[in-house]
C-alpha positions as CSV (number, residue, x, y, z in Angstrom):
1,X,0.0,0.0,0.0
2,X,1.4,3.2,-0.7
3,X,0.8,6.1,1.6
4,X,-0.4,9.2,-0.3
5,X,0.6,11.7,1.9
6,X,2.0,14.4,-0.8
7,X,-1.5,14.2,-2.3
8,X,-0.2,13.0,-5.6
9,X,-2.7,12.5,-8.3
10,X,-3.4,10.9,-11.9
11,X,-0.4,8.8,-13.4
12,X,2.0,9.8,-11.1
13,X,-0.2,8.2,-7.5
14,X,-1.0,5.0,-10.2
15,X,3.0,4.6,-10.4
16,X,3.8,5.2,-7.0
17,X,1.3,2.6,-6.0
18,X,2.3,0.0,-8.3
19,X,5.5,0.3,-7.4
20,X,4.7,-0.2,-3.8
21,X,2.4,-3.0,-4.8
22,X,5.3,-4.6,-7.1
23,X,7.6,-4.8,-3.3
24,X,5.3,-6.0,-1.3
25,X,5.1,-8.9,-3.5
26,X,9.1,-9.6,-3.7
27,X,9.3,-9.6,0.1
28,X,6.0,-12.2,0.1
29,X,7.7,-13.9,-2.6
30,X,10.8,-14.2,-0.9
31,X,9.3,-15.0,2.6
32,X,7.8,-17.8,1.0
33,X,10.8,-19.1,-0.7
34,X,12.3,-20.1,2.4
35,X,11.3,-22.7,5.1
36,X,8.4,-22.0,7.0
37,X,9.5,-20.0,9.8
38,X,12.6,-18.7,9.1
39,X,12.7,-15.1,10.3
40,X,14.4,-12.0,8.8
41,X,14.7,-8.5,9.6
42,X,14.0,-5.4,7.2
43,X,17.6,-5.0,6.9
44,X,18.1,-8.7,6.1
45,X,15.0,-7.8,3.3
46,X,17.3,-5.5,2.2
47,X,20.5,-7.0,1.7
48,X,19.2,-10.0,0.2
49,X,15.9,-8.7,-1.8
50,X,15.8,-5.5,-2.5
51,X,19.2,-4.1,-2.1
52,X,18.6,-0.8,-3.9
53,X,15.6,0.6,-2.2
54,X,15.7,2.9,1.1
55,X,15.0,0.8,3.9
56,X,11.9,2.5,4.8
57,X,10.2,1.1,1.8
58,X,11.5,-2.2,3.2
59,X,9.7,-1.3,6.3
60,X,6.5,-0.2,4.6
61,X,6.5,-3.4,2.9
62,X,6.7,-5.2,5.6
63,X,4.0,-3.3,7.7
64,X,1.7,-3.7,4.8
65,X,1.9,-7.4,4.8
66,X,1.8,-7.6,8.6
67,X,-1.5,-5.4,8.2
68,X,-2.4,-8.2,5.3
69,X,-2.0,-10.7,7.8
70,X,0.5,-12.5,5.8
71,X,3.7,-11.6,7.9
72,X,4.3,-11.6,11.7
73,X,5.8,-9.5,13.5
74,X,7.7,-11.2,16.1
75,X,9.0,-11.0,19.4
76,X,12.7,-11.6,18.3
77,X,15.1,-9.0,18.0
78,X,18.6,-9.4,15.9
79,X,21.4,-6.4,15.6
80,X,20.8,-4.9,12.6
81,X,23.8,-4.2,10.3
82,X,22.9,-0.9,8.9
83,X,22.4,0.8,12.0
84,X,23.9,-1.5,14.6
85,X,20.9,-1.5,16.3
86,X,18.0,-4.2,17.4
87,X,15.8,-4.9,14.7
88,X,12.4,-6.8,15.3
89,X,12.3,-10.5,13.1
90,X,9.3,-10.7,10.8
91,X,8.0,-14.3,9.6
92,X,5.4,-15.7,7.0
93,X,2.1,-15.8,9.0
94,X,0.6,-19.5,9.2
95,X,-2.5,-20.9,8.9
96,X,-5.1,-20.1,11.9
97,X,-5.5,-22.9,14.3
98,X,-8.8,-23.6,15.8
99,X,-10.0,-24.5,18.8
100,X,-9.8,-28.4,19.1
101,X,-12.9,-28.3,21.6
């Protein structure tokens, strides 16, 4: 989801949501890639996915797809390398369990 908050309009919004669209669906896809579970943090995104985009995008896409309910945000923390700093581990979201009773 891109957040409109310069109020752009026409073509130019249409771009800038695709675009946001089109990362979103590299982070899934690359969530999804790996073994269910495995955790990485928006820096990790970022080194390994999208290497050329500012890391708040990375964070945007990964809020998004939290939102979605297709990521979780966990409880885990790892250093991060960009700013040497903790950085919360996201996962792919599984399926819902219900109640057994």
């Amino acid at each position: 989801m891109y957040h409109n908050t310069l109020a752009h309009e026409g073509e130019t919004l249409r771009q800038y949501e695709q675009k946001a669209m089109s990362q979103d669906e590299l982070i899934l896809a690359f969530f999804m890639s790996q073994p269910f579970g495995t955790g990485f943090t928006p820096s990790e995104i970022l080194d390994r996915v999208m290497p050329q985009t500012p890391i708040t995008s990375v964070r945007r896409s990964m809020n998004t797809l939290t939102n979605r309910e297709l990521l979780v945000k966990t409880s885990e923390q790892r250093i991060g390398w960009i700013y040497n700093r903790p950085e919360t581990v996201w996962r792919l979201a599984g399926p819902v369990q219900k109640d057994l009773f």
